[in-house]
PyMOL commands that place a pseudoatom at each C-alpha (Angstrom):
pseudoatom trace, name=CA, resn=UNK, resi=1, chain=A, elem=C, hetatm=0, pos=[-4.087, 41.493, 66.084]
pseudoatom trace, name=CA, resn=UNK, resi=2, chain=A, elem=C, hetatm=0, pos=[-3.472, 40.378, 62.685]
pseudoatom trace, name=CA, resn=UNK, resi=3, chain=A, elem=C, hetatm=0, pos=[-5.624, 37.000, 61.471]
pseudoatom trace, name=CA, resn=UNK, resi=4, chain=A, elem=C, hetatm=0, pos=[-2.984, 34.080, 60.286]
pseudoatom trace, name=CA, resn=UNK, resi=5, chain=A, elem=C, hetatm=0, pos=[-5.476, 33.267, 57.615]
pseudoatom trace, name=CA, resn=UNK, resi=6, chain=A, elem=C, hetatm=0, pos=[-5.118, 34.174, 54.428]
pseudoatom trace, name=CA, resn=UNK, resi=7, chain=A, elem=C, hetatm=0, pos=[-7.053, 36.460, 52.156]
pseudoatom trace, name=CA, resn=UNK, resi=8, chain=A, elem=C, hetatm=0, pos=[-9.945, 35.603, 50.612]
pseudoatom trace, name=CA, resn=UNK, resi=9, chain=A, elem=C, hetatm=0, pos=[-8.883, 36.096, 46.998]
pseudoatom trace, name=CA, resn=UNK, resi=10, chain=A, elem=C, hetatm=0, pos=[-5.583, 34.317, 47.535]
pseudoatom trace, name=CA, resn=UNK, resi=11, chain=A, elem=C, hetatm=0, pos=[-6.711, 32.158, 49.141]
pseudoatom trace, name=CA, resn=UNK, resi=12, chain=A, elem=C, hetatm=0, pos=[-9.107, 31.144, 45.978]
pseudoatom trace, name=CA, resn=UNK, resi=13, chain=A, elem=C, hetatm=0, pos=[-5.906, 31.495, 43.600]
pseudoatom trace, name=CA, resn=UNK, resi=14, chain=A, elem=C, hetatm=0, pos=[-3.854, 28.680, 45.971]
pseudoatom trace, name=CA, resn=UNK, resi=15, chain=A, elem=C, hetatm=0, pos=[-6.684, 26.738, 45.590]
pseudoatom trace, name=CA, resn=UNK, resi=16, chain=A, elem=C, hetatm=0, pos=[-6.895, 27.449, 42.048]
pseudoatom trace, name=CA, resn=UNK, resi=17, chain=A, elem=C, hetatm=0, pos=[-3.260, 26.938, 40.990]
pseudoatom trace, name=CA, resn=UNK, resi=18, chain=A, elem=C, hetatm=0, pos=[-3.225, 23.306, 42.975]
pseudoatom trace, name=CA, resn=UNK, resi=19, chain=A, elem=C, hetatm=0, pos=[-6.227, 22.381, 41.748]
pseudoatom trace, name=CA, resn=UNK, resi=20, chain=A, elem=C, hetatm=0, pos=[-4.466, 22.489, 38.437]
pseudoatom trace, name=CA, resn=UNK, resi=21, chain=A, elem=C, hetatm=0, pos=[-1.201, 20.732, 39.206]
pseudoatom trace, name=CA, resn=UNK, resi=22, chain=A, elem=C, hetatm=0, pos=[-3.620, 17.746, 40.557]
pseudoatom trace, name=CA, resn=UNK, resi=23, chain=A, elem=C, hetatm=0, pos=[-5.975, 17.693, 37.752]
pseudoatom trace, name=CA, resn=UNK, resi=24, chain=A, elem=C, hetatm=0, pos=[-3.081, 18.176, 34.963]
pseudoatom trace, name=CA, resn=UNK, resi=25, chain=A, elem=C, hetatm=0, pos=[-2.541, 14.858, 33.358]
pseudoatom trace, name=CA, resn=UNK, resi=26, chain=A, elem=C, hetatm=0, pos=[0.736, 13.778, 34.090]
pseudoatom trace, name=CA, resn=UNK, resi=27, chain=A, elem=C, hetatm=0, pos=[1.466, 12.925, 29.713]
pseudoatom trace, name=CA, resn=UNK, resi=28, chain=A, elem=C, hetatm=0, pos=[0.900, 16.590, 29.863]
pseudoatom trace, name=CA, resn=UNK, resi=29, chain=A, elem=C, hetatm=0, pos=[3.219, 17.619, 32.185]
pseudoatom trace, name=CA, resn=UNK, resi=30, chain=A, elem=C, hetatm=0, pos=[6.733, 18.139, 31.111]
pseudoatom trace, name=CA, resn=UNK, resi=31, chain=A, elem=C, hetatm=0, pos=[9.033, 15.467, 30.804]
pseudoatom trace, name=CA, resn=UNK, resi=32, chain=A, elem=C, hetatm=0, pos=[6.452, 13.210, 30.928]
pseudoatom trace, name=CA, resn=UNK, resi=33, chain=A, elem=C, hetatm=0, pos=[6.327, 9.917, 29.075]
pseudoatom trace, name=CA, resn=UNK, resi=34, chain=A, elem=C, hetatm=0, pos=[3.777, 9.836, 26.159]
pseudoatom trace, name=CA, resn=UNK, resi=35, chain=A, elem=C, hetatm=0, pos=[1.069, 6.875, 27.016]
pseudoatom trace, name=CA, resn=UNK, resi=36, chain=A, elem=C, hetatm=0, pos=[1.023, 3.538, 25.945]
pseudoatom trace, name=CA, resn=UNK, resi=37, chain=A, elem=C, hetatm=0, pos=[-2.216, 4.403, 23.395]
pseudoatom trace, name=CA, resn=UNK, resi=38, chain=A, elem=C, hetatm=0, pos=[-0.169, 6.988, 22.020]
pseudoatom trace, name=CA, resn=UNK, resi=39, chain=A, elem=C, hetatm=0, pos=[2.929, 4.932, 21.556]
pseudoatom trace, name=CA, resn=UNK, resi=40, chain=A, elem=C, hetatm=0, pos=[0.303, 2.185, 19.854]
pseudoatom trace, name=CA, resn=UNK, resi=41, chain=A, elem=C, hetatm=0, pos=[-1.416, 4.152, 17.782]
pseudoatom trace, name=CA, resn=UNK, resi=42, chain=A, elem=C, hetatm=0, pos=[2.296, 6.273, 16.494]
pseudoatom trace, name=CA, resn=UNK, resi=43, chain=A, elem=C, hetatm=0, pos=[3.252, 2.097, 15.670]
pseudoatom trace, name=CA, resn=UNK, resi=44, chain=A, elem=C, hetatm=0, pos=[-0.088, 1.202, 13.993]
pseudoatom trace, name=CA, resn=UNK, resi=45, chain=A, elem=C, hetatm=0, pos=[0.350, 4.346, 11.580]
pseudoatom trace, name=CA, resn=UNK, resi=46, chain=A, elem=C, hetatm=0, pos=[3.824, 3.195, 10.470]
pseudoatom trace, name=CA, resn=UNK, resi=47, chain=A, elem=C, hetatm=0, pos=[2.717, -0.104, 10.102]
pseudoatom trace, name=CA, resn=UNK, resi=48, chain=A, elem=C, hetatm=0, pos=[-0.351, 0.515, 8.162]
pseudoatom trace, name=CA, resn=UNK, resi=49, chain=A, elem=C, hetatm=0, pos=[1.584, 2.194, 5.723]
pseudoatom trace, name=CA, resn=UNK, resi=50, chain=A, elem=C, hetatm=0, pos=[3.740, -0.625, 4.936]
pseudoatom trace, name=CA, resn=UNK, resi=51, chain=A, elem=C, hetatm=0, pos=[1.190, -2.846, 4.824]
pseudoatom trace, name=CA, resn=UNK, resi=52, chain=A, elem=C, hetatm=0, pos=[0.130, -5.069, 2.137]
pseudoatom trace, name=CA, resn=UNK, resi=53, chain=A, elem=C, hetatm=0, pos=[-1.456, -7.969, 0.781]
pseudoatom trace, name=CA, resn=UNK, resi=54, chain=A, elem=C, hetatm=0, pos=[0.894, -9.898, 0.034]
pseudoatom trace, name=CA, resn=UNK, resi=55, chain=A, elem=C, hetatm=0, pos=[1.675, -9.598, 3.872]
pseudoatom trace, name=CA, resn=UNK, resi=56, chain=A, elem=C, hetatm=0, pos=[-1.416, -12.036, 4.652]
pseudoatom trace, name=CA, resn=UNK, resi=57, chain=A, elem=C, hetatm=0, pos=[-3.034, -13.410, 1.374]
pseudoatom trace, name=CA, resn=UNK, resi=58, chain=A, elem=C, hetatm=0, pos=[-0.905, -16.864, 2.244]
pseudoatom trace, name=CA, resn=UNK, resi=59, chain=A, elem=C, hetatm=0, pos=[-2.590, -16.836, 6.247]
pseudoatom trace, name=CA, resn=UNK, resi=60, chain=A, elem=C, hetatm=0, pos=[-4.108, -20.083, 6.721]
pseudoatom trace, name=CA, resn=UNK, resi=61, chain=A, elem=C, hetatm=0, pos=[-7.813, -20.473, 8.369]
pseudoatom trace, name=CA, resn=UNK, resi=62, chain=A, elem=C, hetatm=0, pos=[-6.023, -21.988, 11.616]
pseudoatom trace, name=CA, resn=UNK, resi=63, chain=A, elem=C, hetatm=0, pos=[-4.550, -18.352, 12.486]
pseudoatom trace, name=CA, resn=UNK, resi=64, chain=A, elem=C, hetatm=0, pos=[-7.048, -16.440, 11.308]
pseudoatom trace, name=CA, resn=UNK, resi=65, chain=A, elem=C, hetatm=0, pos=[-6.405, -13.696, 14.304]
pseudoatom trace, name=CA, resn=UNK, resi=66, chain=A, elem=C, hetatm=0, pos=[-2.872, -13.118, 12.673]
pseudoatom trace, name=CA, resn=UNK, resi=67, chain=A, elem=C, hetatm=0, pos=[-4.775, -12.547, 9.228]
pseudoatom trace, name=CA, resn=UNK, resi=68, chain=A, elem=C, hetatm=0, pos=[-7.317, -10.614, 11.260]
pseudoatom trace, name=CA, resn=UNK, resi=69, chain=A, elem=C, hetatm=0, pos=[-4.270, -8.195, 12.239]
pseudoatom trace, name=CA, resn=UNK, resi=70, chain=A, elem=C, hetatm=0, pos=[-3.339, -8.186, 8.787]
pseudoatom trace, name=CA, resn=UNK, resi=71, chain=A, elem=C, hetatm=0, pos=[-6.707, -6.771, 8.174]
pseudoatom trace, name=CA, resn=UNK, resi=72, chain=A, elem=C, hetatm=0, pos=[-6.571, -4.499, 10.298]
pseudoatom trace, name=CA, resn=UNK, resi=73, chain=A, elem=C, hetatm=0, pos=[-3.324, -2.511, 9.180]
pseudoatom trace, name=CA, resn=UNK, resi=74, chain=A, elem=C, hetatm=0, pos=[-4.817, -2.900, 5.738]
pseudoatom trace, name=CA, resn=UNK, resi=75, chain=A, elem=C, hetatm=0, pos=[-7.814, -0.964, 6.533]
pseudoatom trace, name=CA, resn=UNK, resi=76, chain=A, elem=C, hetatm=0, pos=[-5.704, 1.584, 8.403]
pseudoatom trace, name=CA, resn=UNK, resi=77, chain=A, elem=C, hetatm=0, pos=[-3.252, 2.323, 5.207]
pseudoatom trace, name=CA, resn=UNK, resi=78, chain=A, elem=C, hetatm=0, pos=[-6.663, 2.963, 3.566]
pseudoatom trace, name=CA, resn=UNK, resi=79, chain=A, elem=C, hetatm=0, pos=[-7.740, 5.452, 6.036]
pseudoatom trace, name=CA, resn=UNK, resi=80, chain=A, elem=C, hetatm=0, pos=[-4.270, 6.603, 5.366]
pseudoatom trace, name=CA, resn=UNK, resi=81, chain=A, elem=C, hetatm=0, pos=[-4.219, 6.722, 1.938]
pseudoatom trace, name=CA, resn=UNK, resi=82, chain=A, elem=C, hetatm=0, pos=[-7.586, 8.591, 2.476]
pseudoatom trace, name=CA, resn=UNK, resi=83, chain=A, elem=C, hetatm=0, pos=[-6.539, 11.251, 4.465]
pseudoatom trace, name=CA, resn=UNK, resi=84, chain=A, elem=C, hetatm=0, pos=[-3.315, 11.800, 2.790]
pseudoatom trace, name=CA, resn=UNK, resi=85, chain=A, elem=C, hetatm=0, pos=[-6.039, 12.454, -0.628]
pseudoatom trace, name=CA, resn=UNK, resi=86, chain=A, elem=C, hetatm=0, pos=[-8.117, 14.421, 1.000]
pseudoatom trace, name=CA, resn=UNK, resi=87, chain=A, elem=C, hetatm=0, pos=[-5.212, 17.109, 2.355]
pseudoatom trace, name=CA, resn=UNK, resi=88, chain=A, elem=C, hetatm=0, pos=[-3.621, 16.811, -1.434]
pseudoatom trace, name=CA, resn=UNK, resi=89, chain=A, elem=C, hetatm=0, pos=[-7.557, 18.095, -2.486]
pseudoatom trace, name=CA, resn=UNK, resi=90, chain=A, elem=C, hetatm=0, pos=[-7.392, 21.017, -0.436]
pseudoatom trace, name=CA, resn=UNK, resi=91, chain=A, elem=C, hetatm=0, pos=[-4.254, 22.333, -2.533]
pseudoatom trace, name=CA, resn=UNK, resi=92, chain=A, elem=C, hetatm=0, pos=[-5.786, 21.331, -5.629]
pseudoatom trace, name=CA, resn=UNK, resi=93, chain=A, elem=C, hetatm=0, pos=[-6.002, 24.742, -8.028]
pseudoatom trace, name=CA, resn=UNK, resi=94, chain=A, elem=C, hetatm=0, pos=[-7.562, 22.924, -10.970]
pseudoatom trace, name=CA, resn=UNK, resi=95, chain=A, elem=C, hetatm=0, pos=[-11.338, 21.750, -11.248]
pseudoatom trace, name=CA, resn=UNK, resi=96, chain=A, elem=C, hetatm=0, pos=[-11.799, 19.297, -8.923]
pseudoatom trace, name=CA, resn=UNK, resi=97, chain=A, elem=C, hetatm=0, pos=[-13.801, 17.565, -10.518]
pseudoatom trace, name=CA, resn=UNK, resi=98, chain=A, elem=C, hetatm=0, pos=[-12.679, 14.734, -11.769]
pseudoatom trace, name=CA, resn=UNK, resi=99, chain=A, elem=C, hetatm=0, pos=[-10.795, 14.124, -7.847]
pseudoatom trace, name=CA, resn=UNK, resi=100, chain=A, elem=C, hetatm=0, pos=[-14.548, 14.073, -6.216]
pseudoatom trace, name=CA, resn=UNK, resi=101, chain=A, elem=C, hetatm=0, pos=[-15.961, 11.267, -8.899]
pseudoatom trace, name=CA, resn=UNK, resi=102, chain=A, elem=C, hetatm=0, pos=[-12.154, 9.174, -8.457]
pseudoatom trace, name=CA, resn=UNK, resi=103, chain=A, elem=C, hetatm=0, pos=[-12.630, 9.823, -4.522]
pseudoatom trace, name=CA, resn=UNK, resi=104, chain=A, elem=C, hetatm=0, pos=[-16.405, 8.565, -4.272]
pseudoatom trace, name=CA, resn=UNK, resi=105, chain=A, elem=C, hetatm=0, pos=[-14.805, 4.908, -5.567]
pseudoatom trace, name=CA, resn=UNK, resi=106, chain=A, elem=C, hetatm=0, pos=[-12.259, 5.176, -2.938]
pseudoatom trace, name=CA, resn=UNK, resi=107, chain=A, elem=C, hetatm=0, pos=[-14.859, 5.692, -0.612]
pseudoatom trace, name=CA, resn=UNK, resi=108, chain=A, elem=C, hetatm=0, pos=[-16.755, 3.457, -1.555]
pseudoatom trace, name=CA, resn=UNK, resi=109, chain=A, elem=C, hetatm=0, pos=[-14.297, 0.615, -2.067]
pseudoatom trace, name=CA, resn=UNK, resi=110, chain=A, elem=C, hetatm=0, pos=[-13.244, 1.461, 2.114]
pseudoatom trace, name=CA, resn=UNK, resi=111, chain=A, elem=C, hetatm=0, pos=[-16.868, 0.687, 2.683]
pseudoatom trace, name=CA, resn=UNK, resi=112, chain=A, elem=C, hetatm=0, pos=[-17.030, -2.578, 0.729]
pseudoatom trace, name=CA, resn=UNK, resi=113, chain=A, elem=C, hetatm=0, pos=[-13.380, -3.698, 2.105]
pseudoatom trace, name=CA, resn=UNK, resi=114, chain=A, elem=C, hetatm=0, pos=[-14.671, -3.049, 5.443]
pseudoatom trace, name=CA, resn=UNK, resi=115, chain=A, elem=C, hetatm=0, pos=[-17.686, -5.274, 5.293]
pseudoatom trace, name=CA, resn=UNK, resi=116, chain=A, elem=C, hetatm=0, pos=[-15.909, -8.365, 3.822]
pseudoatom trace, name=CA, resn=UNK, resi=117, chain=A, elem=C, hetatm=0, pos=[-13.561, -7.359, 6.287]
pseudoatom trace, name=CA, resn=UNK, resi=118, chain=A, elem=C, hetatm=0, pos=[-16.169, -7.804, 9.102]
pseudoatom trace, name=CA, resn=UNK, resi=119, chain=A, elem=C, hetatm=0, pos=[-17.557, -10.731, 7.000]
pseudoatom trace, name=CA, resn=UNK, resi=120, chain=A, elem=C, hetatm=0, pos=[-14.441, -12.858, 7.137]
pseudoatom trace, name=CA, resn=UNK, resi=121, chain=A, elem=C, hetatm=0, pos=[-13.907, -12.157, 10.839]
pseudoatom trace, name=CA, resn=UNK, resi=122, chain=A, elem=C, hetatm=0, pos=[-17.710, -13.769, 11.285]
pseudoatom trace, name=CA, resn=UNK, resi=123, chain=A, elem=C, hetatm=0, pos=[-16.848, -17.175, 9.161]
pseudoatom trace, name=CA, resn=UNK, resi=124, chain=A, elem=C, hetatm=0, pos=[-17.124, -19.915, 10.934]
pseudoatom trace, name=CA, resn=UNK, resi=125, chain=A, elem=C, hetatm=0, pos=[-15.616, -22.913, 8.883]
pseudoatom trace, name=CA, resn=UNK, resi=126, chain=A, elem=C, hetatm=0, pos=[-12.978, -23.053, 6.673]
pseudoatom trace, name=CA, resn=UNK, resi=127, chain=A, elem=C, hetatm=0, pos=[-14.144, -22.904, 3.188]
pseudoatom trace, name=CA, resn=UNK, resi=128, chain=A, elem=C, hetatm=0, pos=[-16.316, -19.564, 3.876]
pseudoatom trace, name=CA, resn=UNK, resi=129, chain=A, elem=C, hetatm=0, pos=[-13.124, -18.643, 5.614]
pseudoatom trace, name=CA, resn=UNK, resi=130, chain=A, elem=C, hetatm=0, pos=[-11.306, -19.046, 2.669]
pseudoatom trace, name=CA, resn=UNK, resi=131, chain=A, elem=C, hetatm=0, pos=[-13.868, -18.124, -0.231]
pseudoatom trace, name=CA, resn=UNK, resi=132, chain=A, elem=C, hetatm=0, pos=[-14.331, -14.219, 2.199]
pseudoatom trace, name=CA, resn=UNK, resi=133, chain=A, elem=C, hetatm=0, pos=[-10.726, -13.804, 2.366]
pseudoatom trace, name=CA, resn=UNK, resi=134, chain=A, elem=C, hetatm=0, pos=[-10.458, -14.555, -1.824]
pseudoatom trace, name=CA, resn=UNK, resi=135, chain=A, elem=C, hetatm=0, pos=[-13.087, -11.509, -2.192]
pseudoatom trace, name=CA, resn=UNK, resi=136, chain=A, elem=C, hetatm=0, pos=[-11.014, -9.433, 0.723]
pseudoatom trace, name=CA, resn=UNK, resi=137, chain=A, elem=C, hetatm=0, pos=[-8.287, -9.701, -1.595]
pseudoatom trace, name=CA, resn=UNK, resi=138, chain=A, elem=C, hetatm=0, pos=[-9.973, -8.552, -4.358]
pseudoatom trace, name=CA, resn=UNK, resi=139, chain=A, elem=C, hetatm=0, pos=[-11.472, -5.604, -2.195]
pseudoatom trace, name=CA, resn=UNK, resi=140, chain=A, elem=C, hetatm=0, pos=[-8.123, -4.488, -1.422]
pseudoatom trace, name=CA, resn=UNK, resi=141, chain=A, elem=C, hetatm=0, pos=[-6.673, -4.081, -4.918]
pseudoatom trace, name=CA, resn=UNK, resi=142, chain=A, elem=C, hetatm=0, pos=[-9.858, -2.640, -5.797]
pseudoatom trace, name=CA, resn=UNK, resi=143, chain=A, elem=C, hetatm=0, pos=[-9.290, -0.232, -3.141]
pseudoatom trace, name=CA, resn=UNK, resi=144, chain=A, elem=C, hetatm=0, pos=[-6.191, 0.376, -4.426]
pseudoatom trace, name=CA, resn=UNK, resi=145, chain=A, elem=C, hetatm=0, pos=[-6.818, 1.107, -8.283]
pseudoatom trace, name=CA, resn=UNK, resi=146, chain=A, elem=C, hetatm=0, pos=[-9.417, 3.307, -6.499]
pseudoatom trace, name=CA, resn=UNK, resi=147, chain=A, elem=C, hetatm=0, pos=[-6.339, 5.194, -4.538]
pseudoatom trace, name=CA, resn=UNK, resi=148, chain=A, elem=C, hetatm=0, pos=[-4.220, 5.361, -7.837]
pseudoatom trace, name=CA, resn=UNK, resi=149, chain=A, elem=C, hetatm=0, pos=[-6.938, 6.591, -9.823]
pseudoatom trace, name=CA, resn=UNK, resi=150, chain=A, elem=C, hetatm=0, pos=[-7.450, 9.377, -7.290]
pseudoatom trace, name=CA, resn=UNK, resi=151, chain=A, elem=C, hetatm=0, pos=[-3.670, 9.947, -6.898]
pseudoatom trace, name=CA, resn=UNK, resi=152, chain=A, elem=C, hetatm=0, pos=[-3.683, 10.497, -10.951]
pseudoatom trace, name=CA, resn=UNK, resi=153, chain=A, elem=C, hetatm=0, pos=[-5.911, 12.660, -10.787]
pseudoatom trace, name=CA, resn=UNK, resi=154, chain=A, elem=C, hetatm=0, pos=[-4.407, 15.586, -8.205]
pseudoatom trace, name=CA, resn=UNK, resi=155, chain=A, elem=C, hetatm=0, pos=[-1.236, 15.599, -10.040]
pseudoatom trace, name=CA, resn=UNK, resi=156, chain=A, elem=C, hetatm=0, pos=[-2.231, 19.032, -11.941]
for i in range(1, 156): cmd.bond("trace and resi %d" % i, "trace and resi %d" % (i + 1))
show_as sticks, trace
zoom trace
């Protein structure tokens, strides 16, 4: 009399197999939609790279979570312009040299953008408001002379 069950080792690869179809994310799946976070963060990249100054320098202290957003696609055009940098580096066949001193002011002018950044989110009444947000400004075109300089100098 044959047993209906079935054998041990298939058995363990049914098991196996839908084990995986359950635990597969369904974004992984095919066909599947791509998430929401990877929709957002696909529109904050294309964003960030137009972004600008100019965009929010005018923001008054009454919406300061619309200049906050500003800031925010500012510091991601940085990262941006950081990474784009650092891949141009790697095909650099000159000294690079003078690229590592250019890119330590980049660096450091992300830092220093970032912490007015967070400084200007902290202000509580207008005139700090608007005396943080003056040196933001001038973060960001430092950051920016820092990004040319760097840019200059991988051209060889």
């Amino acid at each position: 009399m044959k047993s209906s069950l079935l054998p041990p080792r298939t058995l363990w690869l049914s098991l196996a197999a839908g084990a995986a179809l359950v635990l597969t994310p369904r974004s992984a799946q095919a066909g599947a939609p791509r998430p929401p976070a990877m929709i957002a963060v696909a529109s904050v990249s294309s964003d960030a790279a137009s972004a600008s100054w100019n965009d929010i320098k005018d923001i008054v202290f009454a919406a300061r979570s619309e200049f906050e957003t500003g800031l925010d696609r500012l510091a991601a055009r940085i990262e941006l312009q950081i990474q784009e940098l650092e891949a141009k580096r790697a095909t650099l066949k000159s000294d690079p040299t003078a690229w590592d001193f250019a890119m330590k002011e980049m660096r450091d002018s992300r830092a220093f953008f970032r912490s007015l950044a967070s400084d200007v989110r902290k202000a509580t009444t207008e005139s700090t408001w608007n005396d943080l947000k003056e040196k933001v400004g001038l973060a960001w075109e430092r950051s920016q002379d820092a990004y040319d300089k760097v840019k200059a100098s991988t051209t060889s």
